[in-house]
C-alpha positions in Angstrom: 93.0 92.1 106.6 94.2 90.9 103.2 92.5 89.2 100.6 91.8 85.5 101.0 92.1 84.5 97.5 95.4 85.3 97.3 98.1 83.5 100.0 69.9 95.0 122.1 68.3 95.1 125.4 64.4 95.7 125.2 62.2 96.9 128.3 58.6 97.1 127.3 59.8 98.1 123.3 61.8 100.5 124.7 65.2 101.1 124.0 67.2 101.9 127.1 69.4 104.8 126.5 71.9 106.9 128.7 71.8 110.8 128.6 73.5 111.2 125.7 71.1 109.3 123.2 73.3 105.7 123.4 72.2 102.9 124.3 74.0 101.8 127.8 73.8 97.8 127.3 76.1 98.6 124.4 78.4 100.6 126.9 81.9 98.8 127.2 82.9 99.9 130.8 86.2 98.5 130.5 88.2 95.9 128.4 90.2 93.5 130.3 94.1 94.8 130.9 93.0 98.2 129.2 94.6 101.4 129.6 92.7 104.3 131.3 91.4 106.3 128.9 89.0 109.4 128.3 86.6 108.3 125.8 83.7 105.9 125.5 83.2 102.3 123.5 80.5 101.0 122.7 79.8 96.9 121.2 77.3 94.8 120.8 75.1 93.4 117.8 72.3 94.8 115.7 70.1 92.9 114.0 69.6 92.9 110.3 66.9 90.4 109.8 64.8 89.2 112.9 62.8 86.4 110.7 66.3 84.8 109.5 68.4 85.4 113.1 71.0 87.5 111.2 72.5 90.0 113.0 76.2 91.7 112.7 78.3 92.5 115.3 80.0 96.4 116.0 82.8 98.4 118.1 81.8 101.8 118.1 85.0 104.0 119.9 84.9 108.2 120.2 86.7 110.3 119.3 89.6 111.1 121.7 88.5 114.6 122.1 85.2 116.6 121.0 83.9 113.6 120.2 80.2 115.5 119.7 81.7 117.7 116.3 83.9 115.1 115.1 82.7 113.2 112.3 81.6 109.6 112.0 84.0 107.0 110.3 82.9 103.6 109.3 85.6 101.2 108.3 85.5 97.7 106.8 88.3 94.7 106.6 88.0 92.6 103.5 88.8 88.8 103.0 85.6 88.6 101.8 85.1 86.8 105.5 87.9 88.8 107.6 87.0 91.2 110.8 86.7 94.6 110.9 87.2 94.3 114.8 90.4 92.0 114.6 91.7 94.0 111.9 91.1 97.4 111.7 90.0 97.9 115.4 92.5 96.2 117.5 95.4 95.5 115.0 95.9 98.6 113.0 93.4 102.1 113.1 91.8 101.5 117.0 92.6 103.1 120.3 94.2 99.4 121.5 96.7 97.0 120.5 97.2 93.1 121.8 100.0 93.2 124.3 102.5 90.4 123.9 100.9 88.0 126.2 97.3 87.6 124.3 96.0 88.8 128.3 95.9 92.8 127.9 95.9 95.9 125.5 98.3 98.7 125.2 97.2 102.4 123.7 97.7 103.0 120.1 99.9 106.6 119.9 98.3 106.8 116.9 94.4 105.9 116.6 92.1 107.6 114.1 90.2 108.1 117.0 92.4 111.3 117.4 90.7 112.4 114.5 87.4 110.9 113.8 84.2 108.9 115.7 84.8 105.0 114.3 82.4 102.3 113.9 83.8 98.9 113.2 81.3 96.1 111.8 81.8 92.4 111.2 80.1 91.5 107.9 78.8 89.4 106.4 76.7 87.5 108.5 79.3 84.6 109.4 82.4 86.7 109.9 84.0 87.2 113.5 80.9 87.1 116.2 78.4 88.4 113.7 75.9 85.5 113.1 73.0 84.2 111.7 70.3 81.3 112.4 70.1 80.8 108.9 72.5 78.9 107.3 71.3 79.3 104.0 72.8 82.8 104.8 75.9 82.2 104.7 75.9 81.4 101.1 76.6 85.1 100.1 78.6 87.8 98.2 78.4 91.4 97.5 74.9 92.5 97.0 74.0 90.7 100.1 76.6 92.3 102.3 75.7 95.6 101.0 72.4 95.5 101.5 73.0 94.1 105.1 75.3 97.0 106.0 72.7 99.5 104.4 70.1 98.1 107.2 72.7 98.0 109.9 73.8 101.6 109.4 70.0 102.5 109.2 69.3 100.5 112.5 72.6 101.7 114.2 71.8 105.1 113.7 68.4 104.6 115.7 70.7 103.6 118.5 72.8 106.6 117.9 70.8 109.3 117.3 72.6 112.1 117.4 75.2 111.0 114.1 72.5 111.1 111.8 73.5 114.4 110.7 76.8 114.3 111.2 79.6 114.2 108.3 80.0 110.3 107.6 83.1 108.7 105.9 83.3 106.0 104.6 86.6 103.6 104.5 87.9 100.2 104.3 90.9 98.2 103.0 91.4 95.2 100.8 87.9 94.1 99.4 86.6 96.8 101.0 87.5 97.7 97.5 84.0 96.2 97.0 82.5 96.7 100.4 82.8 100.3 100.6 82.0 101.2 97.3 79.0 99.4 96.6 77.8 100.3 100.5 78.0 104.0 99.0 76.2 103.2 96.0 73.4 101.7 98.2 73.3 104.6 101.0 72.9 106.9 97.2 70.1 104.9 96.4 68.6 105.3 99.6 69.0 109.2 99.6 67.7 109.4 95.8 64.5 107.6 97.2 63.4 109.0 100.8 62.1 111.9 101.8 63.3 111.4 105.2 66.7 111.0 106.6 69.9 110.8 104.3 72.8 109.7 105.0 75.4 112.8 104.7 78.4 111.1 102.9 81.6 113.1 102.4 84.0 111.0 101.5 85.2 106.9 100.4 88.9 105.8 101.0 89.8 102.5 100.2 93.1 101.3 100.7 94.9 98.3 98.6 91.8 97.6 97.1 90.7 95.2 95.0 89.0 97.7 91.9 89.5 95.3 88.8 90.9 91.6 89.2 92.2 91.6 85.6 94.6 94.2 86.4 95.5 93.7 89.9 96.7 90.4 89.7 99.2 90.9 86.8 100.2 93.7 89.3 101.2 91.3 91.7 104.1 89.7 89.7 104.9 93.0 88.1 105.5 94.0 92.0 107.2 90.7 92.6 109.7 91.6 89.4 110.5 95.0 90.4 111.4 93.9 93.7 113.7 91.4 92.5 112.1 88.7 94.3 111.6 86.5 90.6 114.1 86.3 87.8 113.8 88.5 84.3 113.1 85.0 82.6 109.8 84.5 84.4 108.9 88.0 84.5 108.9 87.9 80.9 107.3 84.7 80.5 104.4 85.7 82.8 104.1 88.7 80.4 104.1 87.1 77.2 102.2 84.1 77.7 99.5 85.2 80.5 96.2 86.3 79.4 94.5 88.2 82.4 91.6 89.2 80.8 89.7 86.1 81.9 90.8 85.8 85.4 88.3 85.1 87.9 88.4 85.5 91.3 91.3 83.3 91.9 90.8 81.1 89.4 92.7 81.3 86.2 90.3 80.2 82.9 91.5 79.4 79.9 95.3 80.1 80.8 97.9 78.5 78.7 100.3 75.7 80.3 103.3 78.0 80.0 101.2 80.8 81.7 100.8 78.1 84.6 103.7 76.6 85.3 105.6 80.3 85.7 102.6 81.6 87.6 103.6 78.4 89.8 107.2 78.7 89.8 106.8 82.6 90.4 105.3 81.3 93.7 107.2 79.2 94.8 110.3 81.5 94.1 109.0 84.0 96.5 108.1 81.1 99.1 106.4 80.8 102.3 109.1 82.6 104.5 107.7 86.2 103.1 104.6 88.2 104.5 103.5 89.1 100.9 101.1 91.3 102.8 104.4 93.7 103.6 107.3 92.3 101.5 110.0 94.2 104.3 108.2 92.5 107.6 109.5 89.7 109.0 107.3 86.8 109.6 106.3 85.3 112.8 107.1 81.9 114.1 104.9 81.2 117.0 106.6 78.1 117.9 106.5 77.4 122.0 110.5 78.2 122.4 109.8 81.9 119.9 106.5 82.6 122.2 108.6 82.0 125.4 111.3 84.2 124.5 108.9 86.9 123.4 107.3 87.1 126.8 110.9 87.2 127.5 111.2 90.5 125.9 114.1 88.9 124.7 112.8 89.0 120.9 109.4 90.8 121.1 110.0 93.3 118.4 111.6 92.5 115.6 111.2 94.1 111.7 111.6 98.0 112.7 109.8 98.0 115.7 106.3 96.3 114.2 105.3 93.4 116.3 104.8 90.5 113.4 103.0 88.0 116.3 100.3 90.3 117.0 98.0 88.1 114.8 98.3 84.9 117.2 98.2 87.6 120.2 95.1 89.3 119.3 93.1 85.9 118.7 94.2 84.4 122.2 92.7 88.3 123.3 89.4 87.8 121.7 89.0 83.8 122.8 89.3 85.3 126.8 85.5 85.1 128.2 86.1 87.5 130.1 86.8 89.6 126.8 83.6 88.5 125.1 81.7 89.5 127.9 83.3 93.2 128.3 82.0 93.6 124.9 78.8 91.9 124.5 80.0 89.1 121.8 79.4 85.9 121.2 75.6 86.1 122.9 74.6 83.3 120.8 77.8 80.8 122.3 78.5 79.7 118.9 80.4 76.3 118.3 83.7 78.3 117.0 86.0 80.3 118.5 86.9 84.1 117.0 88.8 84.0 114.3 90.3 86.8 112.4 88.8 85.2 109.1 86.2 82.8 108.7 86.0 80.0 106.5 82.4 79.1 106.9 81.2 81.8 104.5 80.9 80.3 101.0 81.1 83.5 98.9 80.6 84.3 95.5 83.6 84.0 93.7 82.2 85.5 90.8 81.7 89.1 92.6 85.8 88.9 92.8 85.4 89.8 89.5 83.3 93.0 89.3 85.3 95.9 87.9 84.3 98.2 90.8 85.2 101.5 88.6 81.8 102.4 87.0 81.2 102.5 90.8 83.4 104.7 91.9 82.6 107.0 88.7 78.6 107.5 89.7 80.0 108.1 93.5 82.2 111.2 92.2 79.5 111.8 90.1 77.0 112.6 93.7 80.5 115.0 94.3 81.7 112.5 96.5 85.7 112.3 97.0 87.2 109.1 96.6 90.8 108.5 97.7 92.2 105.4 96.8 95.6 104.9 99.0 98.5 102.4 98.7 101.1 100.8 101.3 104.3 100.4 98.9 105.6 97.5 100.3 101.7 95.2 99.5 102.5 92.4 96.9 98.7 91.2 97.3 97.2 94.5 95.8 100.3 96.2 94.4 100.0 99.6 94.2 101.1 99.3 90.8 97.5 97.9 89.4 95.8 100.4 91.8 97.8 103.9 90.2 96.8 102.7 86.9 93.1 102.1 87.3 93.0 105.8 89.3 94.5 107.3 85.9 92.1 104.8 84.0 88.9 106.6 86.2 90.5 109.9 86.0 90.5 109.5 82.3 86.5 108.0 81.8 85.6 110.9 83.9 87.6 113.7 82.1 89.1 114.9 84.5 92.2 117.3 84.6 94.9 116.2 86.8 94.7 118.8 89.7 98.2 117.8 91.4 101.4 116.3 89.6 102.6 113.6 90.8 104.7 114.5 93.7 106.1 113.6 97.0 104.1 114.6 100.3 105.8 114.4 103.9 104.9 114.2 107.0 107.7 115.6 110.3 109.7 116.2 107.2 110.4 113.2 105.5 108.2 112.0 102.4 105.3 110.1 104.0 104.7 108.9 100.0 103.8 109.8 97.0 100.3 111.4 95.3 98.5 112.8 92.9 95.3 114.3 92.4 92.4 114.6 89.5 90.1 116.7 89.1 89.5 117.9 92.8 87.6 114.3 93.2 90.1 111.7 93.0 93.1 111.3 94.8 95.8 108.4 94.9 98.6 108.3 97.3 101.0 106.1 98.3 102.2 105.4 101.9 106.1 104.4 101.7 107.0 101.7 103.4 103.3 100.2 104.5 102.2 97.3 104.5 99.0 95.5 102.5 97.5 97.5 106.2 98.9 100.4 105.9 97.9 101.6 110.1 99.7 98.5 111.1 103.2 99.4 109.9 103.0 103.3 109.0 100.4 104.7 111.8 102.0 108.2 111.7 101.9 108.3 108.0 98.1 107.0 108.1 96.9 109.0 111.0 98.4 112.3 108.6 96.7 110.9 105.5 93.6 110.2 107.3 93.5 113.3 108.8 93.9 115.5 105.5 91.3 113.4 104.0 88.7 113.8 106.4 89.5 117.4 106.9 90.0 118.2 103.0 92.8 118.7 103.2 95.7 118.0 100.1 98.2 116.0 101.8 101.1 118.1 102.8 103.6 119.0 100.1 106.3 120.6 102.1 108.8 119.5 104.9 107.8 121.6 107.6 105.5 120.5 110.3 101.8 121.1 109.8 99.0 121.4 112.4 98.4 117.2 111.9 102.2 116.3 112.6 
């Protein structure tokens, strides 16, 4: 989900397990109003520190097919304080959708799961059903997280056994610009210091992500500009007289008055009637007379066929007990219901801040790829800061650029643009996505997900390939 600053069972200490190596209280035997399917889910909560009652919450889903050579695939939502589950799981990369009464799921044509074992987590420690007893813990930011997600993967992999040596990817969107970077940084560390089991990472993709504040919010009314949705006059006067170099996460310092007021009027220009998240979607109205005609079917799809309510439909899914209980949530009852994101975390705003680049730079140092991908419609973390800073990374590291920029297509039309740097680094764009680019393009993702997991360039020609 987008960035908020903008707009077990024990027996005896024995894990129970079923014959092949999971753990069967974890086993999701079927989701209320879910399709039949071939392939196995798996949810519940591992704990990440017993003394403080933390613990994070996961949905683990095979692969549709061969799920025993495919690799493993973690992703991460942002915010800092949205859900992985809510977003990525159930609303843009997982094998379900929401149907359009909140009761029931329908199949997503498209899942990654066609390609890849995922493992969705909630995290931090305050963020969907993942919890702590602690509430000093909820005071948090990056380091925390990252070291919580290095002892969940370490204490999910004792649950699933057989992944440890399996190819692992790591991916995310938003800031998961943070997440997923600084998560590699700490799995690195751990490998550099054990002489035991590694983790075998073989790739990061982060898409829209947050990289470095003081150039992806400039970005933002650049992309505003170019897309005619402000005048020339405060284009230019957001150029002239804003000073970036001292943003904070959210929070302008030391910004002139003139900066100010056309950083205001800017925003109010583009108004509330815009999902700056895709600048083409329509937005949803969820009033009583728009839900009723919706179950209608009389205006359930509107804005090329991408349903814009599936936000409010997915958390009236989630809030079902019978839901909670299919996938082992909510064991603590907690006073709240789901939400997609949480505002009881009180995060560090200062980590907004961290230019995430030297990061990235030591992970492609470990010959690690790293492909950074952009939806081309996202106003909140324009592709136009994220292009730059790839060039800016490319440049630090010397390397040579290894593809020109160019289109790539997938069933013959361009799925986007991309180029690539030294054999490393690779930024693509995804034409007309969204700020979450599975929700609006899934063909287009599912292809560019594919090729990067397989290693794979993305393809540069109009006739079908094997991932069409």
């Amino acid at each position: 989900m987008g960035l908020l600053w903008f707009h077990g069972l024990v027996i005896v200490g024995l894990l129970v397990v079923g014959n092949n190596g999971y753990p069967v209280e974890h086993l999701v035997k079927i989701l209320p109003g879910q399709p039949q399917v071939g392939f196995k889910q798996y949810a519940g909560y591992v704990d990440v520190d017993l003394n403080a009652g933390r613990s994070l919450f996961y949905y683990f889903v095979e692969a549709e097919a061969d799920p025993h050579h495919k690799p493993l695939t973690l992703w991460l939502n942002g915010g800092p304080g949205c859900s992985s589950i809510g977003g990525g799981a159930f609303t843009e990369l997982g094998p379900f959708f929401p149907r359009g009464d909140g009761r029931g799921l329908r199949r997503n044509k498209k899942s990654w799961n066609k390609a890849s074992n995922l493992l969705f987590v909630e995290a931090p420690a305050g963020v969907g059903w993942s919890y702590s007893n602690t509430s000093s813990d909820y005071v948090c930011g990056d380091a925390s997280t990252a070291k919580d997600m290095h002892i969940f993967m370490m204490e999910w992999f004792k649950k699933f056994p057989s992944f440890k040596s399996r190819d692992l990817f790591l991916t995310g969107e938003s800031y998961a610009g943070h997440y997923i970077p600084q998560l590699a940084i700490e799995l690195l560390e751990h490998n550099a210091h054990t002489k035991d089991f590694k983790f075998n990472i073989k790739g990061v993709a982060i898409g829209n992500p947050l990289l470095k504040l003081d150039r992806d919010v400039p970005a933002v009314f650049e992309f505003f500009w170019s897309h005619g949705m402000i005048s020339d006059e405060v284009g230019l006067t957001i150029t002239n007289e804003c000073d970036f170099d001292d943003y904070s996460f959210g929070i302008p310092h030391n910004i002139s008055q003139k900066c100010n007021s056309a950083l205001a009027l800017a925003n109010r220009i583009v108004g509330n009637y815009i999902n700056n998240y895709d600048v083409i979607l329509d937005v949803c109205y969820p009033s009583v007379v728009e839900q009723e005609l919706r179950l209608k079917q009389m205006a359930s799809k509107i804005s090329l066929g991408v349903d814009v309510c599936m936000t409010f439909e997915r958390r009236f899914y989630f809030n079902l007990p019978e839901v909670q209980q299919a996938l082992h949530a909510n064991r603590t009852k907690l006073s709240y219901d789901w939400t997609m994101c949480t505002n009881l975390l009180r995060y560090s705003e200062a980590d907004g801040s961290i230019n995430i680049l030297p990061l990235l730079k030591r992970i492609m140092e470990n010959k690690i790829p790293v492909w950074i991908f952009s939806g081309d419609q996202d106003s909140v973390v324009p592709l136009l800061g994220s292009r730059t800073l790839a060039r800016e990374l490319a440049h630090d590291l010397n390397f040579e650029i290894t593809i020109p920029y160019r289109a790539w297509f997938h069933k013959g039309q361009v799925g986007g643009w991309v180029t690539e740097y030294g054999n490393l680094l690779t930024f693509a764009t995804v034409r007309g996505a969204a700020h979450m680019v599975p929700f609006a393009q899934p063909a287009r993702a599912l292809c560019l997900f594919s090729s990067f997991i397989r290693g794979r360039r993305l393809p540069n020609t109009t006739h079908p390939t094997m991932d069409d």
